[in-house]
GURO-458195 format. One line per field, with one value per residue: x, y, z of N, C-alpha, C, O, CB in turn. Coordinates in nm, 4 decimals. Glycine has a CB too. Layout:
<kollos>
n_px	(X ...) $
n_py	(Y ...) $
n_pz	(Z ...) $
ca_px	(X ...) $
ca_py	(Y ...) $
ca_pz	(Z ...) $
c_px	(X ...) $
c_py	(Y ...) $
c_pz	(Z ...) $
o_px	(X ...) $
o_py	(Y ...) $
o_pz	(Z ...) $
cb_px	(X ...) $
cb_py	(Y ...) $
cb_pz	(Z ...) $
</kollos>
This chain:
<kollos>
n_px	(1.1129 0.8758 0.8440 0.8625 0.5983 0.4172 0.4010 0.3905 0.1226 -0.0021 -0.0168 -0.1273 -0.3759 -0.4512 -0.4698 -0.6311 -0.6866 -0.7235 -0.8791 -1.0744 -0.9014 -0.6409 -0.4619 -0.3183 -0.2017 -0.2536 -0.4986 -0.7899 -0.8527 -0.9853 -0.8957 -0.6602 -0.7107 -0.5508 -0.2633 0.0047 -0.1161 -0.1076 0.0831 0.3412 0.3446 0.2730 0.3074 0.4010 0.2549 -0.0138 -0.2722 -0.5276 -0.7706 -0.8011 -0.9385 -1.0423 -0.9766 -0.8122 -0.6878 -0.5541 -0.3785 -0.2165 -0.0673 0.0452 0.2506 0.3393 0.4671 0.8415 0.9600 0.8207 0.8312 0.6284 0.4476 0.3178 0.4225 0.4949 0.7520 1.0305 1.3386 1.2687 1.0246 0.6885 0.3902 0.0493 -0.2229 -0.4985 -0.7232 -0.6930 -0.6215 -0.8461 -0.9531 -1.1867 -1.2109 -1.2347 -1.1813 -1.0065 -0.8518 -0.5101 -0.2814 0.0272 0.3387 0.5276 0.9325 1.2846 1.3578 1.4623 1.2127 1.0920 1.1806 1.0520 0.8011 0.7450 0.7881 0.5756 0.3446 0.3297 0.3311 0.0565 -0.0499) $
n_py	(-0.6473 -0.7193 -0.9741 -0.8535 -0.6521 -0.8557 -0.9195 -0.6831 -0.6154 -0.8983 -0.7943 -0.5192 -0.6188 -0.7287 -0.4929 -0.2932 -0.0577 -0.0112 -0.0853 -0.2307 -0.3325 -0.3915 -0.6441 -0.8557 -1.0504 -1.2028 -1.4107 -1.3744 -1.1525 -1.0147 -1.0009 -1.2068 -1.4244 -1.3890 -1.4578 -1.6327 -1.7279 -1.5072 -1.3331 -1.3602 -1.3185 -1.1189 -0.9068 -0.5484 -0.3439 -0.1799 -0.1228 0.0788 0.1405 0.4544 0.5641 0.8409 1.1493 1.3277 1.1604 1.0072 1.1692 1.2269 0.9458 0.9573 1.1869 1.1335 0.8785 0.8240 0.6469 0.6642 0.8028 1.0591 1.0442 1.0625 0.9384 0.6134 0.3473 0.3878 0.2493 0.3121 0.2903 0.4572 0.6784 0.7469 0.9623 0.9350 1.0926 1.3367 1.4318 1.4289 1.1976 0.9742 0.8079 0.7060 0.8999 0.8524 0.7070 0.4734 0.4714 0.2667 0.1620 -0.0487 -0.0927 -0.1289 -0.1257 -0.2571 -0.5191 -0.5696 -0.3092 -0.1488 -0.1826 -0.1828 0.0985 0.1891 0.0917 0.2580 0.4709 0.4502 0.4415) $
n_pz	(-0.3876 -0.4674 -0.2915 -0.0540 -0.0149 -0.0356 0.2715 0.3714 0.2616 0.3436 0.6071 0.6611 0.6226 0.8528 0.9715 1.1924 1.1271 0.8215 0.5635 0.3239 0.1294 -0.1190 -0.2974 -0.5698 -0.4452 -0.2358 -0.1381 -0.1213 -0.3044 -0.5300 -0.8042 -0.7313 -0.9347 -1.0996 -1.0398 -1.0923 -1.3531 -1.5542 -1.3958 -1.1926 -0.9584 -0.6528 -0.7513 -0.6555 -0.5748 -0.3592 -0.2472 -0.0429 0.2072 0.4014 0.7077 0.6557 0.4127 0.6326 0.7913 0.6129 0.4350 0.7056 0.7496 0.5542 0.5625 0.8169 0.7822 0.7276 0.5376 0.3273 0.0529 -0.1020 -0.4175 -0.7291 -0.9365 -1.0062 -0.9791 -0.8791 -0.7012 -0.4193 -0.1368 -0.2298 -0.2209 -0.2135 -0.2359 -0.3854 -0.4633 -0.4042 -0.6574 -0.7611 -0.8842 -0.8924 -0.6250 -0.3243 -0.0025 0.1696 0.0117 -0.0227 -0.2434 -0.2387 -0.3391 -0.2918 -0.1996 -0.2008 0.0647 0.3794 0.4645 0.7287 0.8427 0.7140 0.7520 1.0388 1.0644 0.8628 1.0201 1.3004 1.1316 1.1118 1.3583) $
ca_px	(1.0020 0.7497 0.8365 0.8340 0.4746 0.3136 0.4170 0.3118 -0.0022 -0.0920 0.0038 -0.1761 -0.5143 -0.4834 -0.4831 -0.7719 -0.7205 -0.7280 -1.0261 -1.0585 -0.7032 -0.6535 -0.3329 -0.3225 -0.1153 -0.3797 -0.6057 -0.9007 -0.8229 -1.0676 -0.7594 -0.5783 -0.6853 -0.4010 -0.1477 0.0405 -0.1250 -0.0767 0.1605 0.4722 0.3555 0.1258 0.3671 0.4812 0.1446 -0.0955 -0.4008 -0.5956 -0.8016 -0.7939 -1.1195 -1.0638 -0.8441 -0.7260 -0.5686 -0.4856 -0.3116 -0.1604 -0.0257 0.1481 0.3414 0.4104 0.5453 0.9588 1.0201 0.7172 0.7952 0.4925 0.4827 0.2082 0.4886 0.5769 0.8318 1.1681 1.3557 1.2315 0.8760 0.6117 0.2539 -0.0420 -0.3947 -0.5072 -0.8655 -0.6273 -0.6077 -0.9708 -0.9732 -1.2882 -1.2196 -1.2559 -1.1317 -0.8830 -0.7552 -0.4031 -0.1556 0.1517 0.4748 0.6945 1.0353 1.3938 1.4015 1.4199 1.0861 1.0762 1.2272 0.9305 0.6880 0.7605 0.7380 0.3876 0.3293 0.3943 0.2349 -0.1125 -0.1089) $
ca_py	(-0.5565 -0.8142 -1.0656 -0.7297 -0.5851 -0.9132 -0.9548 -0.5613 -0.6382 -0.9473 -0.7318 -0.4543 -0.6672 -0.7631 -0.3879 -0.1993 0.1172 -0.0750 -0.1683 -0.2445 -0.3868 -0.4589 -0.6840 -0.9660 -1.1667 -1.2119 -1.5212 -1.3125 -1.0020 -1.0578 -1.0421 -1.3276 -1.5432 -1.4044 -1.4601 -1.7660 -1.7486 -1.4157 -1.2977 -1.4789 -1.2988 -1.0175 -0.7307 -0.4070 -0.2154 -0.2328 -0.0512 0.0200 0.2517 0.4918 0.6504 0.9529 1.2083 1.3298 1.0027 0.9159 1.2524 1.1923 0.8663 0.9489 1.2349 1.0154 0.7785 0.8673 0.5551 0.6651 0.8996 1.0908 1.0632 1.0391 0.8245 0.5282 0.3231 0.4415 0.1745 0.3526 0.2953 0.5763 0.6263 0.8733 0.9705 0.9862 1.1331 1.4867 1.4483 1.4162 1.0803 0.8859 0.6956 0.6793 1.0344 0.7702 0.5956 0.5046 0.3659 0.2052 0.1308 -0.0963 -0.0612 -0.2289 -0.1067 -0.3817 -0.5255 -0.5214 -0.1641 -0.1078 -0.2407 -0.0535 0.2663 0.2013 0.0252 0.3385 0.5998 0.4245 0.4806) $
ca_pz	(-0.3726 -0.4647 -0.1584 0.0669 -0.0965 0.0071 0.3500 0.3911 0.2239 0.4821 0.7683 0.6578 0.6440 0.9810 1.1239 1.2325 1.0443 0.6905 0.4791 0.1597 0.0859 -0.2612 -0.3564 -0.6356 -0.3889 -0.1333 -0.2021 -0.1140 -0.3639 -0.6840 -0.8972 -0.7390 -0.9595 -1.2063 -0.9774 -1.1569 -1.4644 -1.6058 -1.3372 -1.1385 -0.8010 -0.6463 -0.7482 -0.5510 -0.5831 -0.2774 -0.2668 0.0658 0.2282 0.5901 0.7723 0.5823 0.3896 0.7229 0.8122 0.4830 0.4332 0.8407 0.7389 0.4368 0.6359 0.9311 0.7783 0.6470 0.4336 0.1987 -0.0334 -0.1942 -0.5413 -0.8249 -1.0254 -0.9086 -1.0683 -0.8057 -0.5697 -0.2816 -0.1179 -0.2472 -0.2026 -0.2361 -0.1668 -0.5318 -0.4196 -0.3867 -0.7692 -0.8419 -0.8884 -0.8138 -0.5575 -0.1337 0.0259 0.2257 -0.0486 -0.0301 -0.3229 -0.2074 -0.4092 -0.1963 -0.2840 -0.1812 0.1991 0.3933 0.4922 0.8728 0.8795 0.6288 0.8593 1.1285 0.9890 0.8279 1.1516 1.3577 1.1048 1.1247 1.4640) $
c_px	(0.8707 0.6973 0.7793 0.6719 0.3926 0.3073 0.3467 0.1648 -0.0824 -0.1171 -0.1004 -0.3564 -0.5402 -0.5161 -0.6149 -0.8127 -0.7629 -0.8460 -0.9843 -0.9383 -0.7620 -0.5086 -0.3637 -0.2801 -0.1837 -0.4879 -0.7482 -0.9237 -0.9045 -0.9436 -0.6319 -0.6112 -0.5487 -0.3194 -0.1081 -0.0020 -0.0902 0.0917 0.2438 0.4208 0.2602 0.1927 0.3722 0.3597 0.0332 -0.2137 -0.5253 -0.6843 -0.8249 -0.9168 -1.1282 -0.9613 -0.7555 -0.6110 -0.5405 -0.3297 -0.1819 -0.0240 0.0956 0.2627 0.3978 0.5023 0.7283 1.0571 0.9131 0.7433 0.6444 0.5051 0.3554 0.2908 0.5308 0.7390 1.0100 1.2174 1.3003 1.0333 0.8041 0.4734 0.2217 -0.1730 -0.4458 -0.6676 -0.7710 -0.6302 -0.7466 -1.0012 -1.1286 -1.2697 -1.1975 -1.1680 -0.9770 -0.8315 -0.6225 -0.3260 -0.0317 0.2147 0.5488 0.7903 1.1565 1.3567 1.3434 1.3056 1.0441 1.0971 1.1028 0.8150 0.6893 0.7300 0.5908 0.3494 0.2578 0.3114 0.0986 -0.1413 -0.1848) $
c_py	(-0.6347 -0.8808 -0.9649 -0.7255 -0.7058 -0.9419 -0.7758 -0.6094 -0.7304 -0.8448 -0.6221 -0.4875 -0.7248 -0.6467 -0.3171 -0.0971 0.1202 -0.1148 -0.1290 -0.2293 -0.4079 -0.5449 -0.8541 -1.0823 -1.1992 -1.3076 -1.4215 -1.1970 -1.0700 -0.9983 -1.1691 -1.4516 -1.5448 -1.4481 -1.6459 -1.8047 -1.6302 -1.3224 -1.4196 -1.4338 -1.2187 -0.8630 -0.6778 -0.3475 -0.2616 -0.1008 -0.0425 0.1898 0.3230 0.5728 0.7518 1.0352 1.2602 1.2547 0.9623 1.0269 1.2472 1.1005 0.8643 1.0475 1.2123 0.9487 0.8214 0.7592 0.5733 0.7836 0.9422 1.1229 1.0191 0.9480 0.7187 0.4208 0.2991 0.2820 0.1863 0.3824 0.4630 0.5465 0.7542 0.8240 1.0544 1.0664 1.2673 1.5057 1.4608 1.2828 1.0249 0.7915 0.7483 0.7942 0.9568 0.6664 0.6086 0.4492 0.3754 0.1406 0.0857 -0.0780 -0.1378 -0.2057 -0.2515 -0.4066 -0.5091 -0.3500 -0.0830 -0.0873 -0.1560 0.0762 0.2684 0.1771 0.1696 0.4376 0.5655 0.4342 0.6364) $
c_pz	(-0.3647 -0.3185 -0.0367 0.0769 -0.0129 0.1306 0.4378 0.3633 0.3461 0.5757 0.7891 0.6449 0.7630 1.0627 1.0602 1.1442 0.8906 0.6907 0.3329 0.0177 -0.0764 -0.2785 -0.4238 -0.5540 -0.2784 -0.1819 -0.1513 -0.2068 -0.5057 -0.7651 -0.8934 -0.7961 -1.1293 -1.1621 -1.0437 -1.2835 -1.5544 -1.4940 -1.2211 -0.9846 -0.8067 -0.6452 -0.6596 -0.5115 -0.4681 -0.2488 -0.1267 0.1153 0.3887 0.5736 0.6723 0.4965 0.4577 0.7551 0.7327 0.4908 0.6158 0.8509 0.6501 0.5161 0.7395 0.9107 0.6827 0.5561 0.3163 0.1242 -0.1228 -0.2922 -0.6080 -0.9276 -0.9614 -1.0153 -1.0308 -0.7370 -0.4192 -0.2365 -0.1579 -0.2498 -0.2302 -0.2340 -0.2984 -0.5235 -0.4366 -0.5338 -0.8402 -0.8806 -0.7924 -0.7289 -0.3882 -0.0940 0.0651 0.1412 -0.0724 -0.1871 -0.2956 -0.3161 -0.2983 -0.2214 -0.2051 -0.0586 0.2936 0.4973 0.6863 0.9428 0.8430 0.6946 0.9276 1.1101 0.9461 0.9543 1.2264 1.3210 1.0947 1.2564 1.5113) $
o_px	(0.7816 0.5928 0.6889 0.6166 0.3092 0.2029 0.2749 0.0963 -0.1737 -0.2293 -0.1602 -0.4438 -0.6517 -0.5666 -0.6686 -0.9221 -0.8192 -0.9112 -0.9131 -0.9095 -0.8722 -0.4203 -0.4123 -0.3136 -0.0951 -0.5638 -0.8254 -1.0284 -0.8660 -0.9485 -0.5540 -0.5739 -0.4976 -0.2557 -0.1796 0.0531 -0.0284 0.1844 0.2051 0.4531 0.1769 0.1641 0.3502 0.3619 -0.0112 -0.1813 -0.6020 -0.6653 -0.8615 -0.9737 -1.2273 -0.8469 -0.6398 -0.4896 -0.4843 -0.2178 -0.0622 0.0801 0.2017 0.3705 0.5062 0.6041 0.7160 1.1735 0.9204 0.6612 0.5748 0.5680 0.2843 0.2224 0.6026 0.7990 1.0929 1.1274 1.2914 0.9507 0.8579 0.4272 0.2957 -0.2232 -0.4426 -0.7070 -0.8132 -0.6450 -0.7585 -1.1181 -1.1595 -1.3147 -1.1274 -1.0619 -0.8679 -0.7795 -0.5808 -0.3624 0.0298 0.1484 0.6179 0.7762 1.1105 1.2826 1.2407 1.2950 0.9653 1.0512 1.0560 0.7435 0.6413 0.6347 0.5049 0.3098 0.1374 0.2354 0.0198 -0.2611 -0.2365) $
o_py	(-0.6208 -0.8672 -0.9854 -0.7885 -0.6695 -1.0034 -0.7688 -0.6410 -0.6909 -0.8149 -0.6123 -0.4014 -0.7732 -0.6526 -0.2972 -0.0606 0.2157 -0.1658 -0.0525 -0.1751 -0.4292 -0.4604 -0.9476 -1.1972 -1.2469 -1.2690 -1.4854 -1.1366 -1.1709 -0.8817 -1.2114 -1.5606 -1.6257 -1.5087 -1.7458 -1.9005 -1.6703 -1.2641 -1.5310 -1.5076 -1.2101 -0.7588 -0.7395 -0.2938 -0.3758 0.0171 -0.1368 0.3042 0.2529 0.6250 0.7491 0.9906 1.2679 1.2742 0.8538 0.9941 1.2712 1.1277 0.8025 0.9915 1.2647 0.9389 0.8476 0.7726 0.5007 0.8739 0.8661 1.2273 0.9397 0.8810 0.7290 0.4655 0.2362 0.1990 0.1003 0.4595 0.5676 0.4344 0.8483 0.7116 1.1755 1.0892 1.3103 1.6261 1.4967 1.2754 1.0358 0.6805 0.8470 0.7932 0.9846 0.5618 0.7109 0.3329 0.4791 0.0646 0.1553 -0.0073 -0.2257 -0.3019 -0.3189 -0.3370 -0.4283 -0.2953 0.0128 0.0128 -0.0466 0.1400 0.3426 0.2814 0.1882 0.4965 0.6560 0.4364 0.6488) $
o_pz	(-0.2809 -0.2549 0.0443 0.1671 0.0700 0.1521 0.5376 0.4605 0.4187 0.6167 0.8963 0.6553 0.7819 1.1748 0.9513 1.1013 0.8371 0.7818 0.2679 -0.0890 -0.1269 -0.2634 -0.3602 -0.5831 -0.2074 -0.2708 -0.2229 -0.1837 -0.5647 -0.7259 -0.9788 -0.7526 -1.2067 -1.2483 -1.0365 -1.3379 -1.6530 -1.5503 -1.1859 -0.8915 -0.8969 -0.5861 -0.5554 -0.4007 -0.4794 -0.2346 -0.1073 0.0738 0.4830 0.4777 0.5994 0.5050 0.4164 0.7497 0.7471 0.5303 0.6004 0.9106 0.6590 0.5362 0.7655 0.9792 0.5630 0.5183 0.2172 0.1399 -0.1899 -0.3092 -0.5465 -1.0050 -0.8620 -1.1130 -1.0965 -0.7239 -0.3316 -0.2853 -0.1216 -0.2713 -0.2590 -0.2316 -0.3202 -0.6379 -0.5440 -0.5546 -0.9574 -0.9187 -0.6738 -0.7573 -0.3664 -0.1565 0.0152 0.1798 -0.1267 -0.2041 -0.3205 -0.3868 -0.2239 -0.3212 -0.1321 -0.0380 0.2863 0.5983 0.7356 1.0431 0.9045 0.6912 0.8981 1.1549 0.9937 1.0065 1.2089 1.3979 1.0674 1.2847 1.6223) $
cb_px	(0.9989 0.7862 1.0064 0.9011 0.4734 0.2923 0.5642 0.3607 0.0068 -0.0202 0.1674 -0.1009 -0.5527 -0.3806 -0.3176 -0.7578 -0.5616 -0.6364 -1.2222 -1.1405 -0.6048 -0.6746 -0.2002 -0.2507 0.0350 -0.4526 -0.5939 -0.9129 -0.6140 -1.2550 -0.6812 -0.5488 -0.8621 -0.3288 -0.1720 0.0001 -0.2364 -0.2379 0.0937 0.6952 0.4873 0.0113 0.3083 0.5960 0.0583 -0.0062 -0.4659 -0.4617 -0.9019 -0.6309 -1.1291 -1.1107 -0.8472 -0.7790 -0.5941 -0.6109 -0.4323 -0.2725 -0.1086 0.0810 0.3238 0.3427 0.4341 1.0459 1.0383 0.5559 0.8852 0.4093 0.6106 0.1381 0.6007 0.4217 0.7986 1.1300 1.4700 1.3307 0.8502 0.6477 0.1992 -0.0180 -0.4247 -0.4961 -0.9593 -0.4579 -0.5261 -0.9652 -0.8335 -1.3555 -1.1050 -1.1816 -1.2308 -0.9150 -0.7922 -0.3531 -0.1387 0.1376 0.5506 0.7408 1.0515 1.5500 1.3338 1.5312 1.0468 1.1803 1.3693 0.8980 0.6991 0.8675 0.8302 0.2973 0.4989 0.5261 0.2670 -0.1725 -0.0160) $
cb_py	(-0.4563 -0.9388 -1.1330 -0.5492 -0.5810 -1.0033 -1.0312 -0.4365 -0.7079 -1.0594 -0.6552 -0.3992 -0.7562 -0.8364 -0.2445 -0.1193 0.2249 -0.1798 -0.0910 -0.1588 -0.6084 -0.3294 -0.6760 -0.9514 -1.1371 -1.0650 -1.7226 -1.2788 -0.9325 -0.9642 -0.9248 -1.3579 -1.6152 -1.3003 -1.4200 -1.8633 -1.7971 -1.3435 -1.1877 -1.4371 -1.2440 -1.0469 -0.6286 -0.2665 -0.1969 -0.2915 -0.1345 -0.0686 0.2503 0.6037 0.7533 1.0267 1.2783 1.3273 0.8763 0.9252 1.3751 1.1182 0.8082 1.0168 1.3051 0.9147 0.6591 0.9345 0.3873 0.6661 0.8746 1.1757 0.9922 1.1868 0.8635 0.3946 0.4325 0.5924 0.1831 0.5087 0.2501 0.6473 0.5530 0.9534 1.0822 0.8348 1.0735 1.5055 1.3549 1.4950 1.0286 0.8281 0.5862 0.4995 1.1385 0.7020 0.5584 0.4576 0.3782 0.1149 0.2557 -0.2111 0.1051 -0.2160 0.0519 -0.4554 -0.6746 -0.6107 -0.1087 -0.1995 -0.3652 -0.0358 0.3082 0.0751 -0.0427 0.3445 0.6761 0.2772 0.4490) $
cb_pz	(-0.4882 -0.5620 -0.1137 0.0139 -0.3070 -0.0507 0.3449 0.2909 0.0801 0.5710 0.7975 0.5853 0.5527 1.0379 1.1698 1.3646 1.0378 0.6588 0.5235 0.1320 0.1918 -0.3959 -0.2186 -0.7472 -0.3541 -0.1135 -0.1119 0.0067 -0.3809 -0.7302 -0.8818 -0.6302 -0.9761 -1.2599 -0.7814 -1.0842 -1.4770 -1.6227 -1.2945 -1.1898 -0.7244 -0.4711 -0.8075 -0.6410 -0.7630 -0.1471 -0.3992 0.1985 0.1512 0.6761 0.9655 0.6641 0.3300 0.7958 0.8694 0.2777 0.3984 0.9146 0.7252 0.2627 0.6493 0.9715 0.7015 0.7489 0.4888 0.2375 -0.1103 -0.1659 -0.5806 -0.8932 -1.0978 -0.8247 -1.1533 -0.6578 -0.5534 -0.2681 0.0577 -0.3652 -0.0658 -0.3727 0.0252 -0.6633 -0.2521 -0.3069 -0.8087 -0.9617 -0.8429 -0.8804 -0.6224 -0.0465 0.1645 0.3533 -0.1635 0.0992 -0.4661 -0.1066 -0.4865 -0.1729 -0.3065 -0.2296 0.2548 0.4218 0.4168 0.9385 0.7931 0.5317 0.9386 1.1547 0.8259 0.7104 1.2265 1.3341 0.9734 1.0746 1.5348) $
</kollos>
């Protein structure tokens, strides 16, 4: 999940529709400087944000390897647009849970629903 999470994470700072990635495993992420001292890697959890709640909300139902869930914790990728909860934060904010599926299949699918 980890290895997956960070190879999502690059990928997902290269595309257009993304801003304001967050992932420990990212030498640019103001938390990577735990990575190796407090933590072995940059974990499952990736944190990013789309134009709006439209496309946040768009994305999450696009995509059929993301389950939507407010728990995370499962084998299977889940995410959410915690702004729907009241949460302070960016209308398009996403949180991602990677999970076992394997990472290219993964890809694709996010790939696909950010279009």
């Amino acid at each position: 999940m980890c290895a997956s999470a960070a190879v999502i994470a690059d990928r997902l700072a290269a595309h257009p529709a993304v801003t304001g990635l967050r992932y420990p495993g990212l030498p640019g992420d103001p938390s990577h400087w735990a990575v190796g001292g407090q933590m072995a890697n940059g974990g499952f959890l990736i944190g990013f944000q789309l134009a709006d709640a439209g496309v946040a909300e768009g994305f999450l139902s696009r995509c059929p390897l993301i389950e939507q869930s407010t728990s995370f914790g499962g084998t299977h990728s889940a995410g959410e647009r915690r702004a729907r909860w009241g949460d302070a934060v960016p209308e398009g904010f996403i949180r991602l849970s990677v999970g076992v599926e394997p990472v290219e299949v993964l890809w694709s699918a996010i790939a696909t629903a950010l279009q």
